[in-house]
Structures are given as structure tokens and as C-alpha cells.
C-alpha positions as CSV (number, residue, x, y, z in Angstrom):
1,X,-5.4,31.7,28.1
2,X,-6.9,29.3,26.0
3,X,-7.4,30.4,22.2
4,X,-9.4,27.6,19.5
5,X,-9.3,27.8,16.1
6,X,-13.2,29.0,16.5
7,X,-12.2,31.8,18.1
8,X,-9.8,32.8,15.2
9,X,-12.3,32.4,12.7
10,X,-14.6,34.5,15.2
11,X,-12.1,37.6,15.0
12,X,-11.9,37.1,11.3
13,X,-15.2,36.8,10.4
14,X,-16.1,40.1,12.8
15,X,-13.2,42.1,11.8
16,X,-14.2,41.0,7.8
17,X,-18.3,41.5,8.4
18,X,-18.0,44.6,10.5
19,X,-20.5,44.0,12.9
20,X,-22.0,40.6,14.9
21,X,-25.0,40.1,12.5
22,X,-23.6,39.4,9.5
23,X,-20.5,37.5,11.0
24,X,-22.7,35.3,13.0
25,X,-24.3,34.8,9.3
26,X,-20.9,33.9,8.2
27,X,-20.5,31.3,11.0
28,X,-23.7,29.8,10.9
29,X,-24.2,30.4,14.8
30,X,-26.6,32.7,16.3
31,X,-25.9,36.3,17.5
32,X,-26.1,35.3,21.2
33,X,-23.7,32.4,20.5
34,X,-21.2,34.4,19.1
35,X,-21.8,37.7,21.9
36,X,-21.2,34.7,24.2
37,X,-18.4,33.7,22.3
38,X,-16.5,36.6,22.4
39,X,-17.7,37.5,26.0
40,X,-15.6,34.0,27.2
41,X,-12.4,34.7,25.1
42,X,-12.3,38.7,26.1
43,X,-12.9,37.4,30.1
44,X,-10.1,34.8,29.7
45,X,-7.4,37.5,28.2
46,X,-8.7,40.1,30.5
47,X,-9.0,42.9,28.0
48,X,-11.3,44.0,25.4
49,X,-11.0,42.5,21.8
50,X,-13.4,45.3,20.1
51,X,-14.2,49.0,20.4
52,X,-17.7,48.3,20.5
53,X,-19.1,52.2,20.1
54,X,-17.5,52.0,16.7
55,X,-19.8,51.3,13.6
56,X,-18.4,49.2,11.6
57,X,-17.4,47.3,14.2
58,X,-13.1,47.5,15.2
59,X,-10.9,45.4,16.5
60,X,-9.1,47.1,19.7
61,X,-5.3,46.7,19.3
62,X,-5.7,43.8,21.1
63,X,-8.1,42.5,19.4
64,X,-5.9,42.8,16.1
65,X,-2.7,41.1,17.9
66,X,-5.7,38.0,17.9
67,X,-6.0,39.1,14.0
68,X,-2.5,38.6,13.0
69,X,-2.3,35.4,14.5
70,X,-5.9,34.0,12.8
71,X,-4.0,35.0,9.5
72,X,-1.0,33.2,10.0
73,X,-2.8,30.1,11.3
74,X,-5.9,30.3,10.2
75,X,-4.1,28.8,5.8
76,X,-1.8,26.7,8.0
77,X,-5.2,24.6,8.9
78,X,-7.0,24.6,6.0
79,X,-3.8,23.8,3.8
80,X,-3.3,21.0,6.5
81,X,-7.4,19.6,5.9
82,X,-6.6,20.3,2.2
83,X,-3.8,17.6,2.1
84,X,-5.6,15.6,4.9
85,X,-8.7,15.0,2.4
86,X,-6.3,14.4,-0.3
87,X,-4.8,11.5,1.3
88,X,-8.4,10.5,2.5
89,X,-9.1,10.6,-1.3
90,X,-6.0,9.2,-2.5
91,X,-5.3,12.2,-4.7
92,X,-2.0,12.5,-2.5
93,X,1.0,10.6,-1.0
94,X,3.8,9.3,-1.3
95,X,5.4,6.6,-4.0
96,X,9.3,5.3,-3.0
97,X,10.1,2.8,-5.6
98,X,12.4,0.1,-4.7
99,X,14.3,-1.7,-7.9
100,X,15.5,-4.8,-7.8
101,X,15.7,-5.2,-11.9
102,X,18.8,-2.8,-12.4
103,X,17.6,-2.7,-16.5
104,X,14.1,-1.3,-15.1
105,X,15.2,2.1,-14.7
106,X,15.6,2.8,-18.1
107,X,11.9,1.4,-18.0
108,X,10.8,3.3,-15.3
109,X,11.3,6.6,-16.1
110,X,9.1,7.4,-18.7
111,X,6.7,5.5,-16.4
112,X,7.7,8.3,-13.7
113,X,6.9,11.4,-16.3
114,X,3.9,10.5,-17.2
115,X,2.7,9.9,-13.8
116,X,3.8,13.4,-12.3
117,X,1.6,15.0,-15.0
118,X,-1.2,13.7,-13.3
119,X,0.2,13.0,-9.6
120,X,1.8,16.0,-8.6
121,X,0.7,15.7,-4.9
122,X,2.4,12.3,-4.5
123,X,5.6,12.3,-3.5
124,X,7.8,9.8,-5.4
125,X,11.5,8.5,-5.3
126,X,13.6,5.8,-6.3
127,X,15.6,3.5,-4.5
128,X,18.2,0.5,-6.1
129,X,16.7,-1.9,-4.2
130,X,19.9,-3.9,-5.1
131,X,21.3,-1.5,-2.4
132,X,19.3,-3.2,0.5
133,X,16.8,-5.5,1.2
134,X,13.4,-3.6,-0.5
135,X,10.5,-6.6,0.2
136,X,11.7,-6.0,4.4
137,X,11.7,-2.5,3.8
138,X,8.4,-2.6,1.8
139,X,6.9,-4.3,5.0
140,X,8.2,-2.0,7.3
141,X,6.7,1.3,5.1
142,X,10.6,2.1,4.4
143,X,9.2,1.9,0.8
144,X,6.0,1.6,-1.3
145,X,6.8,-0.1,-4.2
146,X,9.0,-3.0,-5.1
147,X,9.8,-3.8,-8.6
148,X,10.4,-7.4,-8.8
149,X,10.9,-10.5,-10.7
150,X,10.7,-12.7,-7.8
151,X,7.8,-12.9,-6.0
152,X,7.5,-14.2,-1.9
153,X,4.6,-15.4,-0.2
154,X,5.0,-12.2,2.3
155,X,1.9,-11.4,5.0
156,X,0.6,-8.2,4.2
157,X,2.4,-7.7,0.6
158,X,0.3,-8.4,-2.9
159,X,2.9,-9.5,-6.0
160,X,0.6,-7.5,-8.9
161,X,1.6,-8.6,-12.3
162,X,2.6,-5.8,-14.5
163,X,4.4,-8.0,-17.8
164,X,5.9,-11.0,-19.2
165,X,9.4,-10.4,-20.3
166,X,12.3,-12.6,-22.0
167,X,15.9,-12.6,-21.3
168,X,17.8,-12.7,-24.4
169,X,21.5,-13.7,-25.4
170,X,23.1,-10.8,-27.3
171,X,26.4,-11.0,-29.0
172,X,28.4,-8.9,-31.8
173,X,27.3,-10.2,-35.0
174,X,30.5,-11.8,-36.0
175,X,30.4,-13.8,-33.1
176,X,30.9,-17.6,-33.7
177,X,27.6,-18.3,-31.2
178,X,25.8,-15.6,-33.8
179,X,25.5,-18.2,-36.2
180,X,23.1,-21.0,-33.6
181,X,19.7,-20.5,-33.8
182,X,19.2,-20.8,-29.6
183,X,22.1,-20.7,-27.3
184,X,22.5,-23.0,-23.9
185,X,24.0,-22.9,-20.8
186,X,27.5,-25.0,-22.2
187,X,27.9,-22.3,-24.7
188,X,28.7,-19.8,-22.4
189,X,31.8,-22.2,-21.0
190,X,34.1,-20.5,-23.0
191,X,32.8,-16.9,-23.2
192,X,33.4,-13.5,-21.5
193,X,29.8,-12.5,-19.7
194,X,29.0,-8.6,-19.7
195,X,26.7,-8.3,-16.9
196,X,24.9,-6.0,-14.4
197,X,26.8,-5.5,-11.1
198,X,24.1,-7.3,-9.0
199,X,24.6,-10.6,-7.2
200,X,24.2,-13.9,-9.5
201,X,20.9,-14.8,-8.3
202,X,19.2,-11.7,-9.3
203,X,20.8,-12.2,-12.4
204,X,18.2,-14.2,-15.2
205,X,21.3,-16.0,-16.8
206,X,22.1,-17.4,-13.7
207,X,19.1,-18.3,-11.8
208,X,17.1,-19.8,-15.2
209,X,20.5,-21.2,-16.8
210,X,23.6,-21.3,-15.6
211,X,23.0,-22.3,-11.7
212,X,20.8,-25.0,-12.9
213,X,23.1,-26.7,-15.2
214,X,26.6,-26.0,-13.2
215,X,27.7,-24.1,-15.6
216,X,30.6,-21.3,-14.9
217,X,31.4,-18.6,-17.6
218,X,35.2,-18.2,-18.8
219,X,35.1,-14.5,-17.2
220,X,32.5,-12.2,-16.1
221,X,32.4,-8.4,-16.4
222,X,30.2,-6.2,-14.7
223,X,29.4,-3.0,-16.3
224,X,26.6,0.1,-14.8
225,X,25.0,0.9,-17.9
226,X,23.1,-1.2,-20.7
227,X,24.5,1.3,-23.2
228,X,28.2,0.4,-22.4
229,X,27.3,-3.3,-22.0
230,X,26.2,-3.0,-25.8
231,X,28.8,-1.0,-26.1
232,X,31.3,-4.1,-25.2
233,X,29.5,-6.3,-27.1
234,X,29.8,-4.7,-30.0
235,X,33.2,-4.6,-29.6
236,X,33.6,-8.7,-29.5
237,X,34.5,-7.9,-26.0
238,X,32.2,-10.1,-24.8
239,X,28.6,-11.6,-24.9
240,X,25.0,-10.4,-23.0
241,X,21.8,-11.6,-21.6
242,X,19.7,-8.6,-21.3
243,X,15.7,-8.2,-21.0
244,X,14.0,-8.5,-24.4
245,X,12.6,-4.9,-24.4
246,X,16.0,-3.9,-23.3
247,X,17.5,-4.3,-26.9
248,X,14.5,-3.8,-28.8
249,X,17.0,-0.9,-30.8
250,X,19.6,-4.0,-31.1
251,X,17.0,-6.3,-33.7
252,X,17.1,-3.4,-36.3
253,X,21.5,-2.9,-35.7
254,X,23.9,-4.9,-38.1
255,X,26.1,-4.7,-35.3
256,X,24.7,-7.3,-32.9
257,X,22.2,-10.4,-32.7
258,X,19.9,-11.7,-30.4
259,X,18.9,-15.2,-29.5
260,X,17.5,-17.2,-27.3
261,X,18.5,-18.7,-24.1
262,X,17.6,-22.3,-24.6
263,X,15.5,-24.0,-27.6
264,X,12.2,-23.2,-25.8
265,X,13.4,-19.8,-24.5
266,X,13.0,-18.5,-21.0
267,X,10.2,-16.1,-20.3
268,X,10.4,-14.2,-16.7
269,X,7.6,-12.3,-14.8
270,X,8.1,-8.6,-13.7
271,X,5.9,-7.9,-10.8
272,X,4.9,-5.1,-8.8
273,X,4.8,-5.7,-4.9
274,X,2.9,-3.3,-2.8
275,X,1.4,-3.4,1.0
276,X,-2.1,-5.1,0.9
277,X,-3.7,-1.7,2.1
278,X,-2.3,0.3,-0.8
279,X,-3.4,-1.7,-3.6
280,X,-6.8,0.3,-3.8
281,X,-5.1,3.5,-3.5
282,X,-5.8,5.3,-7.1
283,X,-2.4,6.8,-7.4
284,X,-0.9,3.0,-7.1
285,X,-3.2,2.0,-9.6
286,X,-2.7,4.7,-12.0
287,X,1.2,3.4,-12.0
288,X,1.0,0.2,-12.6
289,X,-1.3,1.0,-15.3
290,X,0.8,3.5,-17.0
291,X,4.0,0.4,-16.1
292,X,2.0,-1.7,-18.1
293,X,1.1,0.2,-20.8
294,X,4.5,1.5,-21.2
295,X,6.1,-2.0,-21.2
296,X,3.5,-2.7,-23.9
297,X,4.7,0.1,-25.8
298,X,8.6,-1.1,-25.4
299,X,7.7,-5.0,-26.8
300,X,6.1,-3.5,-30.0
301,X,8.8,-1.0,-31.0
């Protein structure tokens, strides 16, 4: 037996309208389309769908087996066209962010909150792109978003710009280095460095300073959290380079001091890389926007 979806919506429409006129109406079909209709699918199962003496028109009890089914399939479809559209439309999707700035989720989530408000049919998730390699994965629709700072020349990938950043030396304010305007790549010879646990060249002390001038730390530290990082450094424990907008609660503390790296100071991109095709898509747009704004909103507390 074949059954359509047309002939769900027939039983529907017939058992709902209680007679041919009215559902035919319903379906936009004429009367002898739908009699002919119903004569096919009632010849196929071999038995008849409706008592047709009845007024209104009844389903037989075979008839309503057929109704049953229309009701639990019938939503399933149109739920399934619903989201269809919405991915058409780009009301709906998915969003898995890849991170390869370990300070950016403390940037990222109020990014995330405010998007949900208004995206709540996109699917989103984040992934420490420190974890694996995110620009491959982004390529290979593993992910959709890659927060970088360093962008490729990658077919099919766009690096969109979402803010200018600087990495900035922070140390306990009784430091001796406190006292320099600007500090440089020797002054870190004889220091402890507090850093993320991500590998050196992901690391803006390393790749803008340190790596150029062959220059190697006393000790490094890796710490998980800025707040424990800030935490050590307050403690003379050792001394920081952490994104401007990172510390923008350190400027107004007696505890610490920022400075920075070099006499003309470093200033680093972050970027936002996304597939080529998605980069019209209005919930993609909508985040970068509200990325952009809120990093805006960081660099003038």
C-alpha cells in the first residue's frame, strides 16, 4: 500500500469538514479530484475509508486507523518545513565556536547571552580550539567559527576582523620592573612568567617578543584562570602579559601595574574565521556584531 502525505491531509481535511465539498474547499482541489482521490487509496488498501450513508460524513474504523497516523505525522512534517525555511532564512542553525585565544572566553560569554536572546533556533557550543586543530576543523564543518589572532590564507575560509587588541605586561606594584615606563624582551631574563597553558606560539609574549629576540624567561608558570594569574601576580609571585581588555579592572587596583611590551607597544588583531558560504548568514552576522560591540564596551570600561 502506498500512503502520501496528500492522502493524510485528505483524511484530515474530510474527517474535520464532514463531507467532500467543503474539504475539497480546504484543499483547493476539486470534488472529482478528491472522490478520485479517495477512490485510488480505498482500492489500494482494499477496504472502505468512510461510511458514506452517514451525514456528516465518518470515517469507517479504518478509515480512523489512517486518522491517527495523519496526526502523528501530519506536525512531524510541518515542524520539519518549519525548521527547513528557517535554515532557508537563516533564522536557524547551528554556531560551534572554536577558541584559540584561551583569555576570550571570559570575552565570549556575554557575547553568547546576548545572542541566545535573539537566536534561540541556532544551536551554539564552544570548543577550546587549543584542544585540536579548529582552522582544519573549520574547513571540514567540524566547526563554524574560529576565534583567532592568526589569520591563514585558507581556500574557502574569510578572516573577518572583529577588534584591535594590546597585550600588556602586568606586575604587582612593588615590582622593581613597575617602576620602567615600557618593558622589553631582556627584562623578562630574570623573571617568573605566569602564563596560559597553551603552547608558546599562541602565546603574544612569545611570538611578538620573546621568540624574536632569543630571549628565555627565568621560569614559566602556567595557570587556567586570568583570575588566579592576577591572583599570583599580586602576590610578587611572578609577572603577566595578558590582553589589554583583560585587566581593564587591574588600571583602577593599587595592587598591580600595567605596561607596555616595548617602547612602541604591540597591538594584535582578533579575527573571526568562518566558511566563505556562511559569512552572509544573518545569525553569523549578528555575532560578530554583538563580538564587536562587546569588545568595544570592554576597552572603554
Amino acid at each position: 500500500m502506498h500512503i502520501e502525505f496528500r492522502h493524510l491531509r485528505t483524511i484530515k481535511a474530510i474527517h474535520q469538514a464532514g463531507g467532500l465539498a467543503r474539504a475539497a474547499d480546504q484543499l483547493h482541489i476539486t470534488q472529482s479530484a478528491l472522490s478520485h482521490q479517495i477512490k485510488g487509496l480505498e482500492d489500494q488498501a482494499g477496504v472502505e475509508l468512510f461510511v458514506r450513508r452517514s451525514k456528516p460524513m465518518k470515517l469507517s474504523a479504518a478509515g480512523l486507523r489512517l486518522l491517527r497516523l495523519a496526526d502523528q505525522i501530519l506536525p512531524q512534517i510541518e515542524a520539519l518545513q518549519e525548521e527547513f525555511s528557517n535554515l532557508r532564512d537563516g533564522h536557524a542553525g547551528r554556531m560551534h565556536i572554536a577558541i584559540e585565544c584561551h583569555a576570550c572566553f571570559e570575552w565570549l560569554f556575554p557575547v553568547l547571552e546576548a545572542f541566545r536572546k535573539t537566536w534561540s533556533d541556532v544551536d551554539v557550543d564552544i570548543r577550546p580550539g587549543l584542544a585540536f586543530d579548529a582552522l582544519p576543523a573549520l574547513q571540514k564543518e567540524q566547526v563554524d567559527l574560529v576565534v583567532s589572532s592568526d589569520p591563514e590564507d585558507l581556500p574557502g575560509v574569510e578572516f573577518i576582523k572583529l577588534f584591535d587588541y594590546a597585550p600588556v605586561f602586568v606586575a604587582a606594584a612593588q615590582h622593581p620592573l613597575a617602576a620602567k615606563p615600557f618593558v622589553e624582551a631582556a627584562d623578562f631574563r630574570g623573571e617568573t612568567l605566569i602564563t596560559y597553558p597553551v603552547e608558546r606560539s599562541r602565546l603574544d609574549v612569545f611570538s611578538q617578543v620573546l621568540i624574536p629576540a632569543k630571549v628565555e624567561p627565568a621560569a614559566i608558570r602556567q595557570v587556567e584562570l586570568t583570575a588566579v594569574i592576577l591572583l599570583l601576580v599580586a602576590s610578587n609571585r611572578g609577572v603577566s602579559v595578558l590582553p589589554d581588555w583583560v585587566v581593564r579592572e587591574v588600571k583602577y587596583s593599587s595592587d598591580y601595574v600595567t605596561r607596555p611590551l616595548t617602547e612602541t607597544g604591540v597591538t594584535r588583531t582578533l579575527y573571526a574565521a568562518v566558511r566563505s558560504d556562511d559569512c552572509e548568514k544573518p545569525f553569523v552576522k549578528e555575532l560578530i556584531t554583538l563580538a564587536r560591540v562587546e569588545a568595544e564596551r570592554l576597552q572603554n570600561a
